[in-house]
TIVOFI-590074 format. One record per atom (N, C-alpha, C, O): residue number from 0; atom name; x, y, z. Coordinates in nm, 4 decimals. Atoms other than C-alpha are relative to their C-alpha. Layout:
BEGIN
[rec NUM,"CA",[X,Y,Z]];
...
% end
This chain:
BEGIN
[rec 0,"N",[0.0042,-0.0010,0.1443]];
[rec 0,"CA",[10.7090,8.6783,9.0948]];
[rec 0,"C",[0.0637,-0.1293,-0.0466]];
[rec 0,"O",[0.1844,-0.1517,-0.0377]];
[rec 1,"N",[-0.0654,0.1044,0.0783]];
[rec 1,"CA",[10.7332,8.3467,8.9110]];
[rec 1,"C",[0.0797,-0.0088,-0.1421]];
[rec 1,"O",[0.0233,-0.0393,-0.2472]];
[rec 2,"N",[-0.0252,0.0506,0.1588]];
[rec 2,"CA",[10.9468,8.3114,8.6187]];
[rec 2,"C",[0.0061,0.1190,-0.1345]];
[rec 2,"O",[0.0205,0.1065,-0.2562]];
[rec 3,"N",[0.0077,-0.0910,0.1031]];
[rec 3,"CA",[10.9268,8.6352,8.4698]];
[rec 3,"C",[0.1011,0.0679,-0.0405]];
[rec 3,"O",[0.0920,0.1905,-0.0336]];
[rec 4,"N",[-0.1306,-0.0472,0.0486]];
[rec 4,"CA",[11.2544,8.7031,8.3396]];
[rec 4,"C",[-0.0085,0.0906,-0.1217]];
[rec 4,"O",[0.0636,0.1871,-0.1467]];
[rec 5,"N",[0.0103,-0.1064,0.1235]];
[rec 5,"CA",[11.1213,8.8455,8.0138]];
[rec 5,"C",[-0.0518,0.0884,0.0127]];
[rec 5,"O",[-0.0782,0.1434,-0.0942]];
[rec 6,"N",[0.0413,-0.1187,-0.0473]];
[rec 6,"CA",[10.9848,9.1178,8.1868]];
[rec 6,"C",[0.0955,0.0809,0.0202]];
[rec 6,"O",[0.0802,0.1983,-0.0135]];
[rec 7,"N",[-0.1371,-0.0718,0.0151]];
[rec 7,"CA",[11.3348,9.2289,8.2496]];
[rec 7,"C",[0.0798,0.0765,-0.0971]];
[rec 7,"O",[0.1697,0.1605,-0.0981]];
[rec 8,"N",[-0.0666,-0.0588,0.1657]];
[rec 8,"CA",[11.3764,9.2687,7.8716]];
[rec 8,"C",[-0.0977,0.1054,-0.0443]];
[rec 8,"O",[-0.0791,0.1454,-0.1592]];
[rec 9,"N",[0.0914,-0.0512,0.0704]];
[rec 9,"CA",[11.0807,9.4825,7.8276]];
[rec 9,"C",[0.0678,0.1455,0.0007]];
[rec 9,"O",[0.1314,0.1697,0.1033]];
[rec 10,"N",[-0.0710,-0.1382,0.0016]];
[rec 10,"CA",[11.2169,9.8564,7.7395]];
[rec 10,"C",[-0.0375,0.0776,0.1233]];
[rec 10,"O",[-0.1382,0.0772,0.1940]];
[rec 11,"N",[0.0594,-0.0837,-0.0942]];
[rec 11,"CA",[11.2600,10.1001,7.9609]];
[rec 11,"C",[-0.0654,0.0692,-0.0375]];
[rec 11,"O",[-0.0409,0.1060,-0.1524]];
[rec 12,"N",[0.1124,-0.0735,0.0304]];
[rec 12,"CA",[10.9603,10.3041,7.9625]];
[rec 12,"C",[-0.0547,0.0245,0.1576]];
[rec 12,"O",[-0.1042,-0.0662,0.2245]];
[rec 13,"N",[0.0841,0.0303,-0.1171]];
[rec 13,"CA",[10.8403,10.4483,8.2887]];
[rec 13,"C",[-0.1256,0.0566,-0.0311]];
[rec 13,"O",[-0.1513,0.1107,-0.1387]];
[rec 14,"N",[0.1277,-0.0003,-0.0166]];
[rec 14,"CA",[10.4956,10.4903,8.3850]];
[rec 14,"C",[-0.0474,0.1305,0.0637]];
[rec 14,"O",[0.0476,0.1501,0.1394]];
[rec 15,"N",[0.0569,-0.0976,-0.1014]];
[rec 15,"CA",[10.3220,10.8035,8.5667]];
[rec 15,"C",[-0.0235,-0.0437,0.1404]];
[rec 15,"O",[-0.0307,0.0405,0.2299]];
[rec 16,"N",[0.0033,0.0265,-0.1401]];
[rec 16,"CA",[10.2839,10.6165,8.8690]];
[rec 16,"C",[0.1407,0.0015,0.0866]];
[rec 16,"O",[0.1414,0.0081,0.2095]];
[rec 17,"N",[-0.1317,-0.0026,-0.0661]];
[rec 17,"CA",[10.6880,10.6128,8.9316]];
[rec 17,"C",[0.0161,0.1942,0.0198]];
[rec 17,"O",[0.1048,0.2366,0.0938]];
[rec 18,"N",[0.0246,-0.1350,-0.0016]];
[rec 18,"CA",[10.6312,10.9930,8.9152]];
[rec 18,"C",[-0.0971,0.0748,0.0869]];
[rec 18,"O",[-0.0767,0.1905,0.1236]];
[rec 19,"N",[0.0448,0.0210,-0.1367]];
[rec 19,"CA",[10.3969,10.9857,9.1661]];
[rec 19,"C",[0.0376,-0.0177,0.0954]];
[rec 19,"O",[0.0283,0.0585,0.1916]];
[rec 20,"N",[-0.0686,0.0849,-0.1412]];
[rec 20,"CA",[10.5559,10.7755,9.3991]];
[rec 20,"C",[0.0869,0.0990,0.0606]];
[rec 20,"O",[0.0851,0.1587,0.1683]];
[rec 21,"N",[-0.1199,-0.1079,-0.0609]];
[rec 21,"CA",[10.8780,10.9820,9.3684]];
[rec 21,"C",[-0.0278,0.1589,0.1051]];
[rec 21,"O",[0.0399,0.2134,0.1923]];
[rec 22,"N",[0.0548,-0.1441,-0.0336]];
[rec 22,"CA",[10.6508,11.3190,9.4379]];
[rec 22,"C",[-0.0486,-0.0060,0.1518]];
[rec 22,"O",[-0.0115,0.0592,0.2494]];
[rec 23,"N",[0.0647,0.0202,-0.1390]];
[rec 23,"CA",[10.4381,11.1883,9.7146]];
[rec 23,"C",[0.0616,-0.1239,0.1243]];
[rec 23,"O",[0.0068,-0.1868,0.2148]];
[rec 24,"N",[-0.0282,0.1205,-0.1420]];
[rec 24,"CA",[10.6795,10.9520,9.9232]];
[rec 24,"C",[-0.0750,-0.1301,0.0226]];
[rec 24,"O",[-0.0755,-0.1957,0.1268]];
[rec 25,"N",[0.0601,0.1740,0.0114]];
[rec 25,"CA",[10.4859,10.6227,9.8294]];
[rec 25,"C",[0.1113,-0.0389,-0.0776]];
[rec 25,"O",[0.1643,0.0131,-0.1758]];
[rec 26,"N",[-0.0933,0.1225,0.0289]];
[rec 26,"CA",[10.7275,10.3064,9.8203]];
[rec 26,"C",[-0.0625,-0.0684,-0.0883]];
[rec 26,"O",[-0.1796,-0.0746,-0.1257]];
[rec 27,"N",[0.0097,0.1450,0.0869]];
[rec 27,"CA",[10.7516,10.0425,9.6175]];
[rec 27,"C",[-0.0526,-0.0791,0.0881]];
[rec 27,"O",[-0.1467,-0.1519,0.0564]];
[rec 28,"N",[0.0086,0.1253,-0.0552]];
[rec 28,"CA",[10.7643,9.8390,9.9399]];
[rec 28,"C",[-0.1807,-0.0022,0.0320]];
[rec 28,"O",[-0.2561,-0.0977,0.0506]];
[rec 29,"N",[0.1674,-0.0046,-0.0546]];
[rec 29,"CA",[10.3880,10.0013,10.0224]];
[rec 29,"C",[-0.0822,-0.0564,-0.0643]];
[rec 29,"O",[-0.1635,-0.1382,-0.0214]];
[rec 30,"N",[0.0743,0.0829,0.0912]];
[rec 30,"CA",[10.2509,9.9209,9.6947]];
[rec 30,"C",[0.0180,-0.1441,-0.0279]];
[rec 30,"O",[-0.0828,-0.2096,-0.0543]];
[rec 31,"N",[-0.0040,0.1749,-0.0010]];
[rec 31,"CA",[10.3941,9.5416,9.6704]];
[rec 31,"C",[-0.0849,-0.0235,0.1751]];
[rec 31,"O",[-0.1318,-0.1319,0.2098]];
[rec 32,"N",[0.0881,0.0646,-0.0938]];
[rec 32,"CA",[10.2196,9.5285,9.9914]];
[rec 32,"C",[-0.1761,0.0044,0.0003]];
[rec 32,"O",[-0.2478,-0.0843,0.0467]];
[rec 33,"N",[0.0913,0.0005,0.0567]];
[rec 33,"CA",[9.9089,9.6516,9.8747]];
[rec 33,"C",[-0.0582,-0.0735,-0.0900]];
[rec 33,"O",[-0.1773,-0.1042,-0.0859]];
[rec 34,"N",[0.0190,0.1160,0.0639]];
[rec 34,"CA",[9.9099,9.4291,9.6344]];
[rec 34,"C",[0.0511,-0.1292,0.0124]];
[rec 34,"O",[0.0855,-0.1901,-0.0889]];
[rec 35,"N",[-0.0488,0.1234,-0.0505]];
[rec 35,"CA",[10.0174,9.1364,9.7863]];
[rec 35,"C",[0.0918,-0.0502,-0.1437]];
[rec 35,"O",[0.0648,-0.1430,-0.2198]];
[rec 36,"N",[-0.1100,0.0699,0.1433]];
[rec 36,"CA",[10.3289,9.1075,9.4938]];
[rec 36,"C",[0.1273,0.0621,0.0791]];
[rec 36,"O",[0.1320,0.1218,0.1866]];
[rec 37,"N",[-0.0520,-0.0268,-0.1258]];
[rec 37,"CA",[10.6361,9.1514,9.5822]];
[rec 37,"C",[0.0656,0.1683,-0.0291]];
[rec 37,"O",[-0.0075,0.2484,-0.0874]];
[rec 38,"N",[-0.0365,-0.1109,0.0422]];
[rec 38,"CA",[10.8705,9.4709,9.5536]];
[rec 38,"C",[0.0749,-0.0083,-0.1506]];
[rec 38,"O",[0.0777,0.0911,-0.2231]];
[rec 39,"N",[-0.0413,0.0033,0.1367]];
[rec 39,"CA",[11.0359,9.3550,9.2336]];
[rec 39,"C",[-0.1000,0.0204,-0.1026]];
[rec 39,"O",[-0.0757,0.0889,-0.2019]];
[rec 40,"N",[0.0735,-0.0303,0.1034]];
[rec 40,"CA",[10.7229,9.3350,9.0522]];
[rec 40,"C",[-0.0630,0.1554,-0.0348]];
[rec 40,"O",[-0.1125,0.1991,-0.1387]];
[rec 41,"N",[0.0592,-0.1223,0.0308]];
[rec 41,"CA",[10.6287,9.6878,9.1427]];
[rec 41,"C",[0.0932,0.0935,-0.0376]];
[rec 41,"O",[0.0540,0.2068,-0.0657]];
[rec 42,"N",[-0.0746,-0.0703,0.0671]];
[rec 42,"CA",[10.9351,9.8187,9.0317]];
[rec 42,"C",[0.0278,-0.0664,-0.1881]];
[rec 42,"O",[0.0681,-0.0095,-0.2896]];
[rec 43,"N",[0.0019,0.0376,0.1846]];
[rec 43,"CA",[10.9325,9.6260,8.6764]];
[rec 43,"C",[-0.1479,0.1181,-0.0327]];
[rec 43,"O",[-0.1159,0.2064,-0.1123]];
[rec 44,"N",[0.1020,-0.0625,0.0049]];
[rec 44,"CA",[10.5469,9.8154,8.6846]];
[rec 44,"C",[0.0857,0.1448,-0.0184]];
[rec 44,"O",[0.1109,0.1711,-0.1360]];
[rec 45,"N",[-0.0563,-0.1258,-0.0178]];
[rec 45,"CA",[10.7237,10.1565,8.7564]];
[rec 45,"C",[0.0762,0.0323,-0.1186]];
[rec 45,"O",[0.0528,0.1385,-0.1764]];
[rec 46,"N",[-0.1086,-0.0270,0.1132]];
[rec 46,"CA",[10.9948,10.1383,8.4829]];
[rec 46,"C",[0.0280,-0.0663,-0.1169]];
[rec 46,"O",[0.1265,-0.0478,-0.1882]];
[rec 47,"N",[0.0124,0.0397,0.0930]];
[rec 47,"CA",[10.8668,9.9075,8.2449]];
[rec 47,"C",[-0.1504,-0.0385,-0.0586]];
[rec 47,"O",[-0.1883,-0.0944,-0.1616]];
[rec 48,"N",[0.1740,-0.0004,0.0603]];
[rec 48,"CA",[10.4863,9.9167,8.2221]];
[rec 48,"C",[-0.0392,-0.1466,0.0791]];
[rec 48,"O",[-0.1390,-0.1598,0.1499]];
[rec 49,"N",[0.0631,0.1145,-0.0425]];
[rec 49,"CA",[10.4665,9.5679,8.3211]];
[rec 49,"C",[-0.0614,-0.0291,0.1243]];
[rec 49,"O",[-0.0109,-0.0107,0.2351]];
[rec 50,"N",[0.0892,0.0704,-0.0928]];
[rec 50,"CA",[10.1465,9.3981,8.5003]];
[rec 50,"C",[0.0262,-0.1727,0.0166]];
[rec 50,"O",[0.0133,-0.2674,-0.0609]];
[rec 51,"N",[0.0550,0.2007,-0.0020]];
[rec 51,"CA",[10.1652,9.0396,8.6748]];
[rec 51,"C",[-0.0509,-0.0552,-0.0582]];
[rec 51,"O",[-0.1569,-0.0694,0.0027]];
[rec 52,"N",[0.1060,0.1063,0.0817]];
[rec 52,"CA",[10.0008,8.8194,8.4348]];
[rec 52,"C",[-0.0199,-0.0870,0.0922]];
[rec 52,"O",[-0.0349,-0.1890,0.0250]];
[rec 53,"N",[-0.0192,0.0789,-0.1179]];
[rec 53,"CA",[9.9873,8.6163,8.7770]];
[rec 53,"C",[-0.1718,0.0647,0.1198]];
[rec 53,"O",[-0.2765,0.0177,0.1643]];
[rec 54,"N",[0.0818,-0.0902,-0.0319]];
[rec 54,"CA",[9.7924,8.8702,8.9278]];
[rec 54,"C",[-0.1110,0.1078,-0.0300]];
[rec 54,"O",[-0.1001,0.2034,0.0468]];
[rec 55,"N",[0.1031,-0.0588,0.0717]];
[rec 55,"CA",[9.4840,9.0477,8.7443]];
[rec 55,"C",[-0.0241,0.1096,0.0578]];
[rec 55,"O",[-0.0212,0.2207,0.0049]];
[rec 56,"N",[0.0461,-0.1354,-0.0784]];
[rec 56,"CA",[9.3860,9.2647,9.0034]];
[rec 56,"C",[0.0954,0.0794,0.0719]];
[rec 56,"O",[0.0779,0.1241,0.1853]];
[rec 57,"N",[-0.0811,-0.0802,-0.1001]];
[rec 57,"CA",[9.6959,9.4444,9.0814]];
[rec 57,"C",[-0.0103,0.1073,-0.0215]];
[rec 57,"O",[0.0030,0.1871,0.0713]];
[rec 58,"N",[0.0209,-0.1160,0.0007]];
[rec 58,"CA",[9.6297,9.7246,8.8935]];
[rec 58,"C",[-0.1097,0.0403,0.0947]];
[rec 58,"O",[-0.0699,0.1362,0.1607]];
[rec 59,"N",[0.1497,-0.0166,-0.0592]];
[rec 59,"CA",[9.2617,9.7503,9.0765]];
[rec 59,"C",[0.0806,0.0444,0.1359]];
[rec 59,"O",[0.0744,0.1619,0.1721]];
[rec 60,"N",[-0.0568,-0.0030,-0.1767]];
[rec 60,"CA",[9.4631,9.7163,9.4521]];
[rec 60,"C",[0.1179,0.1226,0.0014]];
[rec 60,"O",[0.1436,0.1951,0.0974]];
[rec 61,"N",[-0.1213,-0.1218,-0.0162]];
[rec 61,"CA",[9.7674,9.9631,9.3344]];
[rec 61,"C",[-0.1292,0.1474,-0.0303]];
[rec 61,"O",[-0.1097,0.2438,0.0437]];
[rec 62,"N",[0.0806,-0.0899,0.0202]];
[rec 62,"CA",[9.4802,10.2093,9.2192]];
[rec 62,"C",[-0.1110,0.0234,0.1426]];
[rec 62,"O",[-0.1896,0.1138,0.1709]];
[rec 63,"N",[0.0628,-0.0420,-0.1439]];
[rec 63,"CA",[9.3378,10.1697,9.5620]];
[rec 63,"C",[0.0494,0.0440,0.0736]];
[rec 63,"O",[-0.0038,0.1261,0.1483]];
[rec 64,"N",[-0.0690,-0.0364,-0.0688]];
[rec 64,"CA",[9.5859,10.2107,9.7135]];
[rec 64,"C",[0.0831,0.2019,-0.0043]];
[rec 64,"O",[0.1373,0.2702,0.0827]];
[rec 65,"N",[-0.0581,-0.1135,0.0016]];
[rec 65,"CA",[9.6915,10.5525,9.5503]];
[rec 65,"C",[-0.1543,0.0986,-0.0031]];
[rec 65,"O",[-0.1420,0.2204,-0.0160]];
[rec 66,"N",[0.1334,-0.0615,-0.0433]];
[rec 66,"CA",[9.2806,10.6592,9.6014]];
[rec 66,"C",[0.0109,0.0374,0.1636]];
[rec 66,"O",[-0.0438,0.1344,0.2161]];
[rec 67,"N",[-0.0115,-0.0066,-0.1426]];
[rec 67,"CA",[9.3701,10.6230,9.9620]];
[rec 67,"C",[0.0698,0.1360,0.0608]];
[rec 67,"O",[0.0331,0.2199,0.1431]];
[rec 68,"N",[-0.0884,-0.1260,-0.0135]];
[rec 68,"CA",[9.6269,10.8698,9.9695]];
[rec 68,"C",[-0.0534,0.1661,-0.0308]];
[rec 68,"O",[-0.1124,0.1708,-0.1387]];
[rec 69,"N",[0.0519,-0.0872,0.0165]];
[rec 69,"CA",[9.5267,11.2117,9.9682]];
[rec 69,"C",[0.1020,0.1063,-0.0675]];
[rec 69,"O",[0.0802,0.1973,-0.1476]];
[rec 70,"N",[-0.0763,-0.1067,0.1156]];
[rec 70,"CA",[9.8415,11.3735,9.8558]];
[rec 70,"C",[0.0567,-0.0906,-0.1276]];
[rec 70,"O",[0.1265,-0.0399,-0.2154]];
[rec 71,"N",[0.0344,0.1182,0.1564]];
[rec 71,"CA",[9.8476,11.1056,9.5721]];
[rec 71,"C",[-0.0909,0.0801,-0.0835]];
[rec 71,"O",[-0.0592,0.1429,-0.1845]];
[rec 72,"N",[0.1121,-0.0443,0.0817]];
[rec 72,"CA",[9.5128,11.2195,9.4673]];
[rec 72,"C",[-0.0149,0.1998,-0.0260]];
[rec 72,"O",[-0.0814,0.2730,-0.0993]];
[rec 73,"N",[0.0006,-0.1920,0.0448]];
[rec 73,"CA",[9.5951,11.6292,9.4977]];
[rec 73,"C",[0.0783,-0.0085,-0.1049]];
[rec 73,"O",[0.0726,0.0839,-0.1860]];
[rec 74,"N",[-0.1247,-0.0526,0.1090]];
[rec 74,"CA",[9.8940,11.5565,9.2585]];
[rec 74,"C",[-0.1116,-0.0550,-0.1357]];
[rec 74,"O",[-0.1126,0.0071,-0.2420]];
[rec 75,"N",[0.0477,0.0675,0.1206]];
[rec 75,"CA",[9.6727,11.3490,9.0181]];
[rec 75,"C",[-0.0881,0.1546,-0.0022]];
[rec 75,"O",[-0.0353,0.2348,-0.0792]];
[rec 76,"N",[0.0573,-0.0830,0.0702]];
[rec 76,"CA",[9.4063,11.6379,9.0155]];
[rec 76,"C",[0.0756,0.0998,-0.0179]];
[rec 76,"O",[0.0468,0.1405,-0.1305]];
[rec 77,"N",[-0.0628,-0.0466,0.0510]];
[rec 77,"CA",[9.6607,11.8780,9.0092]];
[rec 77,"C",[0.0733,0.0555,-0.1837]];
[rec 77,"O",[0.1163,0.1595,-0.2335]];
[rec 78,"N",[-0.0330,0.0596,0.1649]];
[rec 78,"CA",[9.7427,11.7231,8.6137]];
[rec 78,"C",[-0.1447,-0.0046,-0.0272]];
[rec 78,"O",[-0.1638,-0.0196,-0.1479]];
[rec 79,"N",[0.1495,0.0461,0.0586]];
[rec 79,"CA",[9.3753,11.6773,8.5740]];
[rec 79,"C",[0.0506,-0.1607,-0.0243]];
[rec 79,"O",[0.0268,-0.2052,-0.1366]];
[rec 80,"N",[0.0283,0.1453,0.0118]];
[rec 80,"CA",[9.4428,11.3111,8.6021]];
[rec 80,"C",[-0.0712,-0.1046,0.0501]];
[rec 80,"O",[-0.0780,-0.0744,0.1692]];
[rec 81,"N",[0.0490,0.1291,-0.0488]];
[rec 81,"CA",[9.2660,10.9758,8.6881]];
[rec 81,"C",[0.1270,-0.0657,0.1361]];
[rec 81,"O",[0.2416,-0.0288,0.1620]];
[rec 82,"N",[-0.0644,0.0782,-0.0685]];
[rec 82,"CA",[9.3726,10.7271,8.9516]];
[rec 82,"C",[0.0461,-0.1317,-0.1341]];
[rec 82,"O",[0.1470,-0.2007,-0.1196]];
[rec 83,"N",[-0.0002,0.0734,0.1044]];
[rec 83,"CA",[9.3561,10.5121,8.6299]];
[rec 83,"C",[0.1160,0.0382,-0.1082]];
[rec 83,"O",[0.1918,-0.0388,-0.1673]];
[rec 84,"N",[-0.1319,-0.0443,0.0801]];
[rec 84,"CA",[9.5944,10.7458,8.4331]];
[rec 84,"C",[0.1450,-0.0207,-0.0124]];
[rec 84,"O",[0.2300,0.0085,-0.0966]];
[rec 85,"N",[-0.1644,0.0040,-0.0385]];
[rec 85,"CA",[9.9019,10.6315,8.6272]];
[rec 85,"C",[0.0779,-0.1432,-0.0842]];
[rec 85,"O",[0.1868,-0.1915,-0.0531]];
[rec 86,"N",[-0.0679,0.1205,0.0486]];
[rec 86,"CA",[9.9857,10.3358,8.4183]];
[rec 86,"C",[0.0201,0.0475,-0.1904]];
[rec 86,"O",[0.0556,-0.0209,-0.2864]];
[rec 87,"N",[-0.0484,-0.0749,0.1372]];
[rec 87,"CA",[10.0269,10.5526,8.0980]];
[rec 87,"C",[0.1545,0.0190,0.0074]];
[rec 87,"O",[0.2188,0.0171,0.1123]];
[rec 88,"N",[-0.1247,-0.0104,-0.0032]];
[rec 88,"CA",[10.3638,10.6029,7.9680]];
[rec 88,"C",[0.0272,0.1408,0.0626]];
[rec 88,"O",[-0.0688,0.2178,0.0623]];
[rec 89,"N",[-0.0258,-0.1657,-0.0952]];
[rec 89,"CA",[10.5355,10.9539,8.1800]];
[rec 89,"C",[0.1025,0.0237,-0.1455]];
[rec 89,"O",[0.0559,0.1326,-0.1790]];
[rec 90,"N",[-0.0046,-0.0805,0.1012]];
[rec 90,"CA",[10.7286,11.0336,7.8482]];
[rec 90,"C",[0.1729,0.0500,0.0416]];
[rec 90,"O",[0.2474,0.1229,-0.0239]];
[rec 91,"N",[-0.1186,-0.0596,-0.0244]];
[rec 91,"CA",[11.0429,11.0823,8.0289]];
[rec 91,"C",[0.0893,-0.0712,0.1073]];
[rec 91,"O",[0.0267,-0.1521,0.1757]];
[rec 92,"N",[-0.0583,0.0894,-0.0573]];
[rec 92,"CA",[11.3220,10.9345,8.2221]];
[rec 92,"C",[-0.0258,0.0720,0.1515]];
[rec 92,"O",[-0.0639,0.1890,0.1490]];
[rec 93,"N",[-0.0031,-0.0559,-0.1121]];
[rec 93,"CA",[11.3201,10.9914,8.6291]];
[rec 93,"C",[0.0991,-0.0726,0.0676]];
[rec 93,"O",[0.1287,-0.0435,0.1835]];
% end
C-alpha cells in the first residue's frame, strides 16, 4: 500500500466481509494474498470500507476468493446474501 494514510482516517465502519472472515476462519493474511495487496490493506477493507484505488480488481479477486470457499458461501446463503454483498456496511461493531 502506497501512501495511503488517509485511509486510516476513514471512520470506523466495518463491512460484512470482517463478519465472515471472523465466522468462517478466513485471514486477512489469505485474502491479501488473494489479492496480491498486502495484509494492511485488507484490514483497512474489513473495518473501514476502503478499496485500493491502486488496485481495481481487488474486490473481483477477494470475491473469488470467498466463492471458493464453501463454508464462506453456506454462511452468505444462510443470510440470503451475495458474494457481492460483503462489502456493505455490517451495522455493528465486531
Amino acid at each position: 500500500m502506497t501512501n495511503n494514510s488517509a485511509a486510516y482516517e476513514l471512520e470506523f465502519k466495518p463491512i460484512i466481509l470482517k463478519e465472515l472472515c471472523v465466522s468462517c476462519g478466513i485471514s486477512q493474511a489469505r485474502l491479501a494474498k488473494s489479492a496480491n495487496v498486502s495484509r494492511a490493506a485488507v484490514n483497512l477493507a474489513l473495518n473501514r470500507g476502503y478499496t485500493p484505488k491502486e488496485r481495481p480488481e481487488f474486490c473481483t479477486l477477494v470475491e473469488a476468493e470467498i466463492k471458493s470457499d464453501r463454508r464462506a458461501m453456506q454462511w452468505l446463503h444462510e443470510r440470503k446474501l451475495q458474494a457481492s454483498d460483503v462489502w456493505k456496511a455490517l451495522g455493528k461493531d465486531l
